[in-house]
C-alpha positions in Angstrom: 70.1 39.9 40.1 71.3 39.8 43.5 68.8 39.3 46.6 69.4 43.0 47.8 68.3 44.6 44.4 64.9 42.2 44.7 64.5 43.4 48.5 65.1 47.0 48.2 61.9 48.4 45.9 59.7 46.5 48.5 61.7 48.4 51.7 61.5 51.6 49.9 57.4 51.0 49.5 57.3 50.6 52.7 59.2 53.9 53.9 57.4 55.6 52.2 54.0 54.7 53.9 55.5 54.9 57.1 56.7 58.4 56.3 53.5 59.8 55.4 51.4 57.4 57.8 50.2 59.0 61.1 49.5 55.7 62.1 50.4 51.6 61.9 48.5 48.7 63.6 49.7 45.3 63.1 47.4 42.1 63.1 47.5 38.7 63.0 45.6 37.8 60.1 45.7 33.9 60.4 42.5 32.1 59.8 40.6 34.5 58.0 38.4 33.4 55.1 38.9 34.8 51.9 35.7 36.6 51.8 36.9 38.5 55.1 40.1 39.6 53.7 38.3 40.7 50.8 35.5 42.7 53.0 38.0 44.1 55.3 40.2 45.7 52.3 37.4 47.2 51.0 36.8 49.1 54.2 40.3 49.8 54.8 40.7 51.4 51.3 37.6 53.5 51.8 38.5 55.3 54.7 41.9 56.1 53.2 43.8 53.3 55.0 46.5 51.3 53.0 46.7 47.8 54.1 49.5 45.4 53.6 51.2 42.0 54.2 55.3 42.2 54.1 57.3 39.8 55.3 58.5 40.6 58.9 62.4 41.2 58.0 61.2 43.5 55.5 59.1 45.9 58.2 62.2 45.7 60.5 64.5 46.8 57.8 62.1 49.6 56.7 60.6 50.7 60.1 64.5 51.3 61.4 65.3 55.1 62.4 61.2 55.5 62.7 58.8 56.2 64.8 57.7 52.5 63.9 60.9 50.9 65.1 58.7 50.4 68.6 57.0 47.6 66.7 60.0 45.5 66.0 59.1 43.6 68.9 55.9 42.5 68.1 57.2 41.4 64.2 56.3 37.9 64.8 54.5 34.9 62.9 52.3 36.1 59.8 51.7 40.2 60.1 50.1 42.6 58.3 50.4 46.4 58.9 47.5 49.0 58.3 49.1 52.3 57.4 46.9 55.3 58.5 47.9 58.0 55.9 45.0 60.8 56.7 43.4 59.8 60.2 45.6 58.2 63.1 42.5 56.8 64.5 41.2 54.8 61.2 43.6 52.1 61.2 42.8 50.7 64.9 38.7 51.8 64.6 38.4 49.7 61.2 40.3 46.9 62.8 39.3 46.5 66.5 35.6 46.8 64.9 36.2 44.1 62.3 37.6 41.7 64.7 34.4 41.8 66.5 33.0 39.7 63.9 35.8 37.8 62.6 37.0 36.2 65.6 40.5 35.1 63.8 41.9 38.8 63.1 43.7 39.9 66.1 45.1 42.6 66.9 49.2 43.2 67.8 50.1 46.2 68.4 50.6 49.9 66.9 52.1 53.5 66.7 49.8 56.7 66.7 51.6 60.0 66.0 54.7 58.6 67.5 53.2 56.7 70.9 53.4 53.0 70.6 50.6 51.3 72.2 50.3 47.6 73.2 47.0 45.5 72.1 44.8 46.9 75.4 46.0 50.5 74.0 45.0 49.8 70.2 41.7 48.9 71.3 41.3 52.3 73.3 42.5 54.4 70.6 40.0 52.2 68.6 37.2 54.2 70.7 38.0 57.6 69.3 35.5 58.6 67.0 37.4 60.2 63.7 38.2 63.7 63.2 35.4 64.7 61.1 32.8 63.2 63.9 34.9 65.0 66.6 34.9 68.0 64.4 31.1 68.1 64.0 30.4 67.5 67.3 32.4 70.6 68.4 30.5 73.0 66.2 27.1 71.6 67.5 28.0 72.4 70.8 29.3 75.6 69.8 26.6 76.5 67.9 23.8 75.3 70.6 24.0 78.1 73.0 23.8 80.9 69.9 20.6 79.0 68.3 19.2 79.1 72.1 20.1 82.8 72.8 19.0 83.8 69.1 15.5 81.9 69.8 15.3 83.9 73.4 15.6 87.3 71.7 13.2 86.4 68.5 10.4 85.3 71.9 11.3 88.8 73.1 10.6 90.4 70.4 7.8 88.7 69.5 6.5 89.4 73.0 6.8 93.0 73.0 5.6 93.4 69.3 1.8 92.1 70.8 2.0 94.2 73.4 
């Protein structure tokens, strides 16, 4: 079997990630402990992330004619990718809040709905809360001043029932 046939299920894997990811963040992942690796899969996979290492010729070759292509540059020394395939924000949160404890992860760079950002940018988009949180905040504050206006005309009414 030639090399080509062995290479191309793996490249096809990975286009099709990339075309249903909204986003990918690349780390170095040299130095972490096993136990880490294990602990930070676990929380990737639970918010939907997919988390993988390919070999850098591999991401190049699959990542061409994408959005991704912006990270060819930073396809350097051992990589792994994080493949956002429901929130674009999940992938860099997870990560950027991971590395906080394990010193050794750190993060490269990545593409959010098309906008590559450097590490200094993967970290801010690490500060967006997710969708749902944004979401839930909005309806609170939409629903605040009906609950207060509601709560005015029940004291009203209460007022001018005792009088």
């Amino acid at each position: 079997m030639a090399k080509v046939e062995l290479k191309k299920p793996i490249i096809d894997e990975i286009k099709g990630y990339a075309a249903d990811a909204k986003a990918a963040v690349l780390v170095d992942y040299r130095g972490l402990t096993v136990e880490q690796d294990t602990a930070l899969r676990k929380k990737l996979r639970e918010a939907g992330v997919v988390y993988k290492v390919y070999k850098n010729t591999y991401l190049k070759m699959a990542f061409e004619g994408t959005d991704f292509a912006q990270l060819d540059k930073e396809l350097e020394g051992p990589t792994a990718v994080a493949f956002g395939l429901e929130d674009a924000t999940a992938p860099a949160r997870i990560l950027a809040e991971f590395a906080k404890t394990a010193d050794k992860l750190e993060l490269k760079a990545g593409v959010v709905e098309g906008t590559y950002y450097d590490v200094k940018g993967i970290a801010k988009i690490a500060t967006i809360p997710s969708r749902d949180v944004l979401i839930s905040k909005l309806l609170g504050s939409l629903q605040s001043p009906i609950t207060n206006f509601a709560r005015v005309i029940k004291q009203i009414a209460e007022k001018n029932a005792e009088a």
